[in-house]
C-alpha positions as CSV (number, residue, x, y, z in Angstrom):
1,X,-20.7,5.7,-7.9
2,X,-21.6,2.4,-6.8
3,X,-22.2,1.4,-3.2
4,X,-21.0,-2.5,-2.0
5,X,-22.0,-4.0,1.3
6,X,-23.1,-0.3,2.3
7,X,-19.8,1.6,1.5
8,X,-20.0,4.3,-1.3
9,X,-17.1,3.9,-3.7
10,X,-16.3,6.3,-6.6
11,X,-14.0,5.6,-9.7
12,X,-10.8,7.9,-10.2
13,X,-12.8,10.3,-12.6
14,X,-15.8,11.0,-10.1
15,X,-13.4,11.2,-7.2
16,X,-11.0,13.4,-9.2
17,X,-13.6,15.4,-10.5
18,X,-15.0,15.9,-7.0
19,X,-11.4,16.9,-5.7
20,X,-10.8,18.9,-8.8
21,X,-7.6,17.6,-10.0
22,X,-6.7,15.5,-13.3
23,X,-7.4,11.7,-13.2
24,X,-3.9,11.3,-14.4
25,X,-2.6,13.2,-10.7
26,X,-5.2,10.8,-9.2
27,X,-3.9,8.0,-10.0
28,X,-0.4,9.4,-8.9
29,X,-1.4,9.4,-5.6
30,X,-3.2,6.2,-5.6
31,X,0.7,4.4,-6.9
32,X,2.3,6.7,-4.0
33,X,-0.4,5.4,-1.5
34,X,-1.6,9.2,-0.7
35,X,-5.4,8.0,-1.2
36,X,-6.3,4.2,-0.9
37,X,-8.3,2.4,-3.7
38,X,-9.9,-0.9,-4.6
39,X,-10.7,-3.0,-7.9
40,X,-14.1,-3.2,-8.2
41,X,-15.4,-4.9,-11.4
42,X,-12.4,-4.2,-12.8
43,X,-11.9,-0.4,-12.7
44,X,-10.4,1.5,-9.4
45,X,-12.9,2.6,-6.9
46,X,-12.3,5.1,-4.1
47,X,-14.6,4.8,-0.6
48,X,-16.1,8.3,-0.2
49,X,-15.1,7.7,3.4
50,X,-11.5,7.4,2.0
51,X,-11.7,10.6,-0.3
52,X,-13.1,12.7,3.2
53,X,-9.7,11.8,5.4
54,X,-7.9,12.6,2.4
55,X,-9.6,15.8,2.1
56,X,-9.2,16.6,5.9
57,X,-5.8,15.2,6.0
58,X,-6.8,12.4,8.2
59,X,-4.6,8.9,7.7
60,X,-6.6,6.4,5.6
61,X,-8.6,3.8,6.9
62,X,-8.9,0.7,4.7
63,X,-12.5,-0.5,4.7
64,X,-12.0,-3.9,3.7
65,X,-9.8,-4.5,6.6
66,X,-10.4,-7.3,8.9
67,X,-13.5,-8.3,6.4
């Protein structure tokens, strides 16, 4: 977990072990646009507001919008 500018953002494995699915089907929805993600430092970060409208169903909200 690291937090940037006050948003929490988790890598695939934290967010996938939190949703309890493989990394691999992770990153399938990540390439299909199911679950929004950011490069951070290199590696792919997930907002842990992100992961909660995923979780509920909600449509994503992008963060970094309008930034």
């Amino acid at each position: 977990m690291k937090v940037v500018l006050g948003i929490t953002c988790y890598n695939i494995k934290e967010t996938a072990d939190m949703l309890d699915i493989n990394p691999l089907t992770l990153n399938g929805f990540v390439k299909k646009g199911l679950i929004p993600a950011r490069k951070l430092g290199g590696r792919w970060h997930i907002t842990d507001v992100n992961i909660k409208e995923y979780v509920k169903g909600i449509p994503f909200t992008d963060p970094f919008e309008n930034m």
